[in-house]
C-alpha positions in Angstrom: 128.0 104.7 95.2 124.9 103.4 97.3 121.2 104.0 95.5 119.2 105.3 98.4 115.7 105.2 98.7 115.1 108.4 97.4 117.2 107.5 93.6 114.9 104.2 93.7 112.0 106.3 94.1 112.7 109.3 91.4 113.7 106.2 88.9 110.1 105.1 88.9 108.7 108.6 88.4 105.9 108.8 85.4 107.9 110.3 83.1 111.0 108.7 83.9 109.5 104.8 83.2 107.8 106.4 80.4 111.2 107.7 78.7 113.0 104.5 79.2 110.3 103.0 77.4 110.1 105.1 74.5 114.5 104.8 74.4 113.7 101.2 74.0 111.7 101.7 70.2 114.2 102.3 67.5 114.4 105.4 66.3 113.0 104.8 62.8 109.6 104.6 64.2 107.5 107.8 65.5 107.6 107.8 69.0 106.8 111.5 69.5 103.4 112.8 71.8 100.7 111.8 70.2 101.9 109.1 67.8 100.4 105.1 68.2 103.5 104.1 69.9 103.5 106.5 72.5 99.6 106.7 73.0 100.3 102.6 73.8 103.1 103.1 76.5 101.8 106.5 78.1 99.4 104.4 80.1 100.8 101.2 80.8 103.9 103.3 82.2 101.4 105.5 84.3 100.4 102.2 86.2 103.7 101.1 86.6 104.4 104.2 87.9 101.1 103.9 90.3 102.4 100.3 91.1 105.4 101.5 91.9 104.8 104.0 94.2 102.4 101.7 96.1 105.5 99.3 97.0 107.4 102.4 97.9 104.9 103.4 100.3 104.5 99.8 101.6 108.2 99.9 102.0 108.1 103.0 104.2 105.6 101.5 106.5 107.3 98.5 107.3 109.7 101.1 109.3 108.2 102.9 112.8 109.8 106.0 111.6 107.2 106.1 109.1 104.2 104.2 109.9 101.5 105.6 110.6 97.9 104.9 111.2 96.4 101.3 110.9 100.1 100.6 109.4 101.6 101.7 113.2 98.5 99.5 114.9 100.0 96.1 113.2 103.3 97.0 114.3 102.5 98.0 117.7 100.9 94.3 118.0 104.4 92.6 116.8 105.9 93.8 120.6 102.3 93.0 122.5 101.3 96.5 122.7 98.1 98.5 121.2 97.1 102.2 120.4 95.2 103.5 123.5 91.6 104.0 123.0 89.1 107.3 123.4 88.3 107.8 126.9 84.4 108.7 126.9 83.8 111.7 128.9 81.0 111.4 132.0 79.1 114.2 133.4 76.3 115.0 136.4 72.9 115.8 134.7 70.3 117.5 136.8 66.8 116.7 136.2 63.8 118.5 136.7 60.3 117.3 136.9 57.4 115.8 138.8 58.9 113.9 142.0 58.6 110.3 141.6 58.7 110.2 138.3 61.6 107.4 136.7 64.3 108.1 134.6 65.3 105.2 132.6 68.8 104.0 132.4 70.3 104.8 128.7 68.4 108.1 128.7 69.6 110.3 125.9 70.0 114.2 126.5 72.4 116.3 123.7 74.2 119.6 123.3 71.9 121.7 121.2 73.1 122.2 117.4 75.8 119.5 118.2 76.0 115.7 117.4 77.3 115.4 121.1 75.4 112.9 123.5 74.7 111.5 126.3 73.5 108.7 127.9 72.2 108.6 131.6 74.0 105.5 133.0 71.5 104.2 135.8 67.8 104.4 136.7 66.6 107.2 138.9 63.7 108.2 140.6 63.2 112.1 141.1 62.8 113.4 144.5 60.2 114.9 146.3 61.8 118.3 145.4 61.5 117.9 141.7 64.8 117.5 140.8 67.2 114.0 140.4 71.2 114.3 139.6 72.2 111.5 137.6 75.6 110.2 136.1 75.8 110.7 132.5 78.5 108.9 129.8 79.3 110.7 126.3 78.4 108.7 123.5 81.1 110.3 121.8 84.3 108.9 122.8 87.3 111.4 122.8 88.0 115.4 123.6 85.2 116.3 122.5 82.8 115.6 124.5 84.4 117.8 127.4 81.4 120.2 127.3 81.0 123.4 129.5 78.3 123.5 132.4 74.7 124.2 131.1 75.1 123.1 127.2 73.7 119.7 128.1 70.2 120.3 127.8 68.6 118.8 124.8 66.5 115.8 125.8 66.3 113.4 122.9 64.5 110.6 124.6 60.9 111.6 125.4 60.5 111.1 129.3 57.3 112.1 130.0 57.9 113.0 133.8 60.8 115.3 133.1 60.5 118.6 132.7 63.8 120.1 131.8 67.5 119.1 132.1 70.9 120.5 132.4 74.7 120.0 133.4 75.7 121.9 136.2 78.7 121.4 136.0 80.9 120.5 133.1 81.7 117.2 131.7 85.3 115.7 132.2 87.4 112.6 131.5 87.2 112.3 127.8 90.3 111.9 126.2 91.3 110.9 122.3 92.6 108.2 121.6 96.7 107.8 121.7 98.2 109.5 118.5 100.7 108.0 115.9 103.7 110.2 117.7 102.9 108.6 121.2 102.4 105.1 120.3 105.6 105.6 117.4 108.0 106.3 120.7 106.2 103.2 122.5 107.2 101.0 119.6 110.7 102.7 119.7 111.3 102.2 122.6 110.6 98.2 122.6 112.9 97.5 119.6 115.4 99.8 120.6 115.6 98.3 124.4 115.3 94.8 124.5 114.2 93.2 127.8 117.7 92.2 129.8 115.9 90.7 133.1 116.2 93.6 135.2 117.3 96.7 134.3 116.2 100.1 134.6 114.8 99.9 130.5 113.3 97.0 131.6 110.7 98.9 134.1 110.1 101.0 131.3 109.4 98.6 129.1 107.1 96.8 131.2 105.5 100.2 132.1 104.9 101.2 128.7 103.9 97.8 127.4 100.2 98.7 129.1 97.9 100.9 126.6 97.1 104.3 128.0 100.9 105.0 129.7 102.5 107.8 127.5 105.7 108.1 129.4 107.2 105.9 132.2 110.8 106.4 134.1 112.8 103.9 136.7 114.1 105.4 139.2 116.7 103.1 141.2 117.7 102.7 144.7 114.3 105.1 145.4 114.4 103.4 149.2 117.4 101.9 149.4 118.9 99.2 148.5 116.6 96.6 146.4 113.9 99.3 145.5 112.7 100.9 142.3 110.2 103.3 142.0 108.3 103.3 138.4 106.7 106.6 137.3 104.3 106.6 134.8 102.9 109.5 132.7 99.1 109.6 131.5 96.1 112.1 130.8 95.8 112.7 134.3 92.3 111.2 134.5 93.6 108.0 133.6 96.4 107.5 135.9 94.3 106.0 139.1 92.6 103.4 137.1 96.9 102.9 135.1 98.8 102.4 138.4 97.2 99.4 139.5 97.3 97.9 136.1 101.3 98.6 135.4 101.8 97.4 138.8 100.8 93.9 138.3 102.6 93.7 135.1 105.7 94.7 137.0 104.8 92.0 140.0 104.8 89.6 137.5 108.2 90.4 135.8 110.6 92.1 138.2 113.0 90.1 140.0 112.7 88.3 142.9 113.8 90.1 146.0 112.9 93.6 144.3 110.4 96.3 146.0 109.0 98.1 142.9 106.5 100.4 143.7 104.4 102.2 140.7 103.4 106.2 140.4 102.0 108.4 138.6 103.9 111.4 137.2 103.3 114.8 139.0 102.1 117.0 136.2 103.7 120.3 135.4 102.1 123.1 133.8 104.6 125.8 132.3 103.6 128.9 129.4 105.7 128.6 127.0 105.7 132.4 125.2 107.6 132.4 122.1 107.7 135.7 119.9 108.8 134.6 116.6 108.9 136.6 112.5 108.4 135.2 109.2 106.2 132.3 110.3 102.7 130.5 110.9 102.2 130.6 114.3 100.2 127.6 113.9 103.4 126.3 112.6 105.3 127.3 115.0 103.1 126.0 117.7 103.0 123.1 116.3 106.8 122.5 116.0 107.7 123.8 119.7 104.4 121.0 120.9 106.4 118.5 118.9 109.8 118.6 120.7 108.2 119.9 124.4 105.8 116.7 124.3 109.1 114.3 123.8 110.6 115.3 127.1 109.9 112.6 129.6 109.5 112.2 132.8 111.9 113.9 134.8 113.4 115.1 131.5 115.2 118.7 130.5 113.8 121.0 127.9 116.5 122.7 126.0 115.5 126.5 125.4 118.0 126.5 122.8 116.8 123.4 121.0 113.0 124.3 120.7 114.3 127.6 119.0 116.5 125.9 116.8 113.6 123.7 116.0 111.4 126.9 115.3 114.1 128.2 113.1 114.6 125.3 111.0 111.2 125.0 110.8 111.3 128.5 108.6 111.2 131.2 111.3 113.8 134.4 110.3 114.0 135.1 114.5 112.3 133.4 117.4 113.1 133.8 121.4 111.4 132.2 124.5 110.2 135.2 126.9 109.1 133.1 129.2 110.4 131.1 130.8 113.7 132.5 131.7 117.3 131.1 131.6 118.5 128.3 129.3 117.0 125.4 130.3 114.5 123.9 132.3 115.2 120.5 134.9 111.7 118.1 135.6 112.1 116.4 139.3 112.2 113.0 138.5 108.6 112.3 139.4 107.3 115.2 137.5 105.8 115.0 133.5 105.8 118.4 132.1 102.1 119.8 130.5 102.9 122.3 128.3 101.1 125.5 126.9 102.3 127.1 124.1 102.3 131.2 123.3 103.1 132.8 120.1 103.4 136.4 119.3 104.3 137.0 116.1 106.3 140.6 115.2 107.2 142.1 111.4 
């Protein structure tokens, strides 16, 4: 019979490393809890047993499935590819004060109570009706710096000309950076479709190989004979600045004679409204994001398959209300965005 992983691991358990050792001492000597001889193996055989786990965990991380973290970052950078940053948010701040009066470029203003920042990214000059509206950068990378309109209002840097300040409007644009899941399927992906000089895994590979592309589909013959179409899925305020960039990767690979052309994904928001007994919703929501964020471009979602998943997950019942029927089909441009529901009953 095959030792798995999991045998290996429960061998080299504390109190398994430390029985074997004391089964090694004749019997004639004391080797009950407490004695010399087992006050001197207790700890050496904890920090075997520390050791050991260590090279189990190594072990683990040498295998996408697992890896995670900094672990998943080395690995990425075995197939060329790297965890997409945090996407700063930007804003429009609206100055008022004496017209005339200069704004420095780097100007700090904050959300009040908040460690949220910032930073005016040019000079400018208020006009002769007091005010100035000026282009702003979180210094925040990430989420959070997507602030409502009027929270930005905190002037750090003293600017003696400037009299109050605010955000109309609110900020947009920032987006975490790409998580283990995301940049796990990238790396899937690469060592589980090696690069045959062509094909339609080939776009995708190509397409996926750039940092910030979450999701990428090849879609043949899109004009005709000799033309592919490559869609690409992204936070949707990334895509105009990802296009260009996957497009010259694909220039440079595809074969000669081909018209590729590159897209971004048309994004699709659908509720999902899931009532559900005998669970967490937070685990349930967090179970039906896992399996709806896995669906590619132009994928289906299987209503059946994100209840099993609820139900394995611990749920005694769960059923989708909305939406309706058994399945649902993405157009094969179209990246789905979805938003998940949970009522939970007794």
């Amino acid at each position: 019979m095959a030792i798995t992983i999991t045998d290996l691991f429960k061998e080299q358990q504390y109190h398994e490393i430390l029985q074997r050792t004391l089964d090694r001492i004749p019997d004639y000597i004391d080797k009950s809890e407490g004695s010399y001889i087992w006050d001197a193996v207790a700890p050496v055989s904890y920090e075997h047993a520390k050791q050991a786990s260590f090279l189990m965990f190594v072990i683990m991380q040498a295998f996408a499935l697992h890896a995670y973290g900094e672990w998943l970052d080395h690995m990425a950078g075995d197939f060329g590819i790297s965890r997409a940053p945090a996407v700063p948010a930007t804003v429009e701040l609206l100055f008022t004060g004496n017209p005339g009066g200069e704004i420095p470029a780097g100007t700090k203003v904050a959300v009040q109570s908040t460690s949220i920042m910032f930073e005016t990214d040019e000079r400018a000059v208020i006009g002769i009706d007091g005010t100035a509206l000026v282009s702003a950068t979180c210094l925040n990378p990430g989420e959070e710096g997507n602030v409502p309109n009027d929270v930005v209002n905190l002037l750090v840097d003293f600017v003696p000309v400037v009299s109050s300040v605010t955000n109309p409007a609110p900020s947009t644009g920032g987006v975490d950076a790409e998580d283990d899941e995301i940049l796990r399927n990238r790396i899937l992906f690469f060592k589980r479709n090696p690069e045959r000089g062509g094909t339609e895994t080939d776009y995708q590979r190509w397409a996926l190989s750039v940092g910030g592309v979450q999701a990428a589909r090849c879609v043949a013959l899109a004009r005709g004979i000799g033309s592919v179409d490559v869609i690409i899925g992204a936070p949707p305020n990334q895509i105009a600045e990802l296009v260009p960039r996957v497009q010259a990767v694909v220039d440079v690979k595809k074969p000669l004679g081909v018209h590729a052309t590159v897209k971004g994904a048309e994004i699709l928001p659908v509720d999902f409204r899931i009532t559900v007994s005998g669970i967490d919703p937070l685990v349930v929501e967090d179970v039906a994001m896992a399996y709806l964020t896995t669906v590619g471009i132009g994928g289906t979602i299987l209503f059946s398959k994100l209840i099993a998943a609820i139900i394995n997950a611990g749920a005694t019942d769960a059923f989708l209300t909305e939406p309706v029927g058994t399945q649902l089909v993405l157009a094969p441009d179209t990246v789905l965005d979805p938003h998940v529901y949970i009522t939970v009953v007794d």
